[in-house]
C-alpha positions in Angstrom: 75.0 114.0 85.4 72.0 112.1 85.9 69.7 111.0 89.2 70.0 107.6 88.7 73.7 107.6 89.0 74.1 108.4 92.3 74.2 105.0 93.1 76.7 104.4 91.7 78.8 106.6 94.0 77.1 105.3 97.3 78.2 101.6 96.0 81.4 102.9 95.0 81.6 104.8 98.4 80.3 101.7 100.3 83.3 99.4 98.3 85.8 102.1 99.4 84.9 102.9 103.4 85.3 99.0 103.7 88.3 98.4 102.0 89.6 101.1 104.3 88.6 99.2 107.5 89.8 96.3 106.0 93.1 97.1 105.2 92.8 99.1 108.6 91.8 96.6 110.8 93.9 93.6 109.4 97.4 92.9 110.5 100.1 92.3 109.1 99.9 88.4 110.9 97.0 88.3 108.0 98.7 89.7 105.1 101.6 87.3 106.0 98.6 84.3 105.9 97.3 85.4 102.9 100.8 85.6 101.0 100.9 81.9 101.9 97.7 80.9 100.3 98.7 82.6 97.3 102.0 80.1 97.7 99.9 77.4 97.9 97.8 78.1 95.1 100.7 79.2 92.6 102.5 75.4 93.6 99.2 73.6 93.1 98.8 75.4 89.6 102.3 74.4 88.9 101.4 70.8 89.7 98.8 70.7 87.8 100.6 72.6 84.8 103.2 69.8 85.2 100.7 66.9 85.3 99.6 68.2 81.9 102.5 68.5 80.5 103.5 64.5 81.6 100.3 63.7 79.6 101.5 65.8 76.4 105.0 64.4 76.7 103.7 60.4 77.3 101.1 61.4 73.9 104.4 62.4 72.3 103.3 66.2 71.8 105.0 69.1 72.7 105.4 69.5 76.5 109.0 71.4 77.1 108.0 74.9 77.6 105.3 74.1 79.9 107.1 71.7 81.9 109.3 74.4 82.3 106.7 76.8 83.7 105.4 74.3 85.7 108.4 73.3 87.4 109.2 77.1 88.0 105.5 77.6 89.6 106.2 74.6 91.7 109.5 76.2 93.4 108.2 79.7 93.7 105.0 78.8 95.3 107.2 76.4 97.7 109.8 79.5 98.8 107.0 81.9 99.0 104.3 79.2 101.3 107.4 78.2 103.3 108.4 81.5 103.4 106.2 84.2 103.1 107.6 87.0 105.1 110.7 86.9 103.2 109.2 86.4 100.1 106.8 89.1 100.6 110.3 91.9 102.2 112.0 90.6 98.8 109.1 91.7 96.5 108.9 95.1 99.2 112.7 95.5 98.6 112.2 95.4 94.7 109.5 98.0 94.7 111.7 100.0 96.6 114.3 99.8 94.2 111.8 100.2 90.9 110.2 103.3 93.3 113.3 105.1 93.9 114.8 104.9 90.1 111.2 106.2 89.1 111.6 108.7 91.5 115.0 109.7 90.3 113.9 109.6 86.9 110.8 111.7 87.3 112.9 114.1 89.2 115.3 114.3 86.2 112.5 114.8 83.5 111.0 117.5 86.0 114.3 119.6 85.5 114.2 119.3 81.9 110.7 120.2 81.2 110.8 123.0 83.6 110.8 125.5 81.0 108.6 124.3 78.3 105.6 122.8 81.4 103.7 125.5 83.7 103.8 122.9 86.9 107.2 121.5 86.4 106.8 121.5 90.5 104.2 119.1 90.5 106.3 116.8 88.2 109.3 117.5 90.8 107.2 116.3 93.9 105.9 114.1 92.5 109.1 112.8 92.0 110.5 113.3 95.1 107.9 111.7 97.0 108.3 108.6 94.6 111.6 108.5 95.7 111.0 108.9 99.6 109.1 105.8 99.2 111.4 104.0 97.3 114.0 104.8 99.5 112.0 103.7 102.7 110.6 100.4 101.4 114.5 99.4 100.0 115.6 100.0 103.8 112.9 99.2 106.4 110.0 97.4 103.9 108.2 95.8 106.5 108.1 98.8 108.5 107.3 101.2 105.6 104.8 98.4 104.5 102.9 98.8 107.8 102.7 102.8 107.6 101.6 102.6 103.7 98.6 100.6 104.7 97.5 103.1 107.7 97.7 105.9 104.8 95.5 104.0 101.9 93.0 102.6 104.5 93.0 106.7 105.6 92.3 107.8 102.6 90.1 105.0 101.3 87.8 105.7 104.0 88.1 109.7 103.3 87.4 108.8 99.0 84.3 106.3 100.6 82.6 109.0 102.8 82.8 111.5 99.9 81.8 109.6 97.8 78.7 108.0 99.6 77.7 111.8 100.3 78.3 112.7 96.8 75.9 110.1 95.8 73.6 111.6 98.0 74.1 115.2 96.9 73.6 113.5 93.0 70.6 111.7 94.3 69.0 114.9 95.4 69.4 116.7 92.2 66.1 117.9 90.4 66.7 116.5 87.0 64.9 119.6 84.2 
């Protein structure tokens, strides 16, 4: 490893320690805000999808299949500015639902491999944890939503600090 990389674990670290506060220190209020910007920004790029597809049909060209997109950009930025917290417990419910088949699944393939893999366990906890989380965002999302974010922000900040003192520790190696 080389001196002259340490820094970039310290920017890496640096990146990491303030996502942590960040996704820390913001509330949900915020993430709710932010999910209706990106509603407004999907709608305006499917007005301006549509407007360009007006122009290619009035020039006679072909215009169908991105009208189409445009008009479905239009009504899913509209439900998800109007209604972010919904939209954003629908998309939470989904993962939930993608999380706990994975979760089953994994759990499955853990079983069969168990004799030809040394850490079948792994794959089996794995699993199971996949599941827990599937299971919990499918029945409380908002409330499993709030407790994921406490967790990464934990352990972005932990990734940060040890990574800003690895850089550090890298920085201090004699290079022969």
């Amino acid at each position: 490893m080389k001196k002259s990389n340490w820094i970039v674990w310290l920017v890496n670290g640096l990146i990491a320690v303030l996502f942590g506060l960040l996704v820390l220190l913001v509330g949900q209020e915020t993430i709710i805000g932010l999910i209706r910007i990106f509603g407004i920004i999907v709608l305006l790029g499917g007005a301006v999808m549509f407007y360009f597809s007006y122009r290619s049909m009035k020039a006679k060209n072909d215009y169908l299949l991105l009208m189409m997109e445009a008009i479905v950009a239009v009504l899913i930025g509209l439900i998800i500015a109007i209604n972010p917290g919904q939209s954003l417990n629908m998309f939470l419910t989904l993962v939930g639902v993608w999380a706990a088949i994975m979760g089953l699944l994994q759990i499955i393939t853990a079983i069969r491999l168990r004799k030809k893999v040394t850490n079948h366990l792994v794959f089996t906890f794995n699993g199971i944890i996949t599941l827990v989380v599937g299971l919990l965002l499918f029945y409380s999302p908002m409330a499993t939503l709030g407790t994921l974010l406490v967790v990464v922000g934990v352990l972005a900040l932990l990734a940060g600090v040890l990574m800003i003192y690895l850089g550090f520790k890298v920085k201090g190696i004699r290079e022969g």
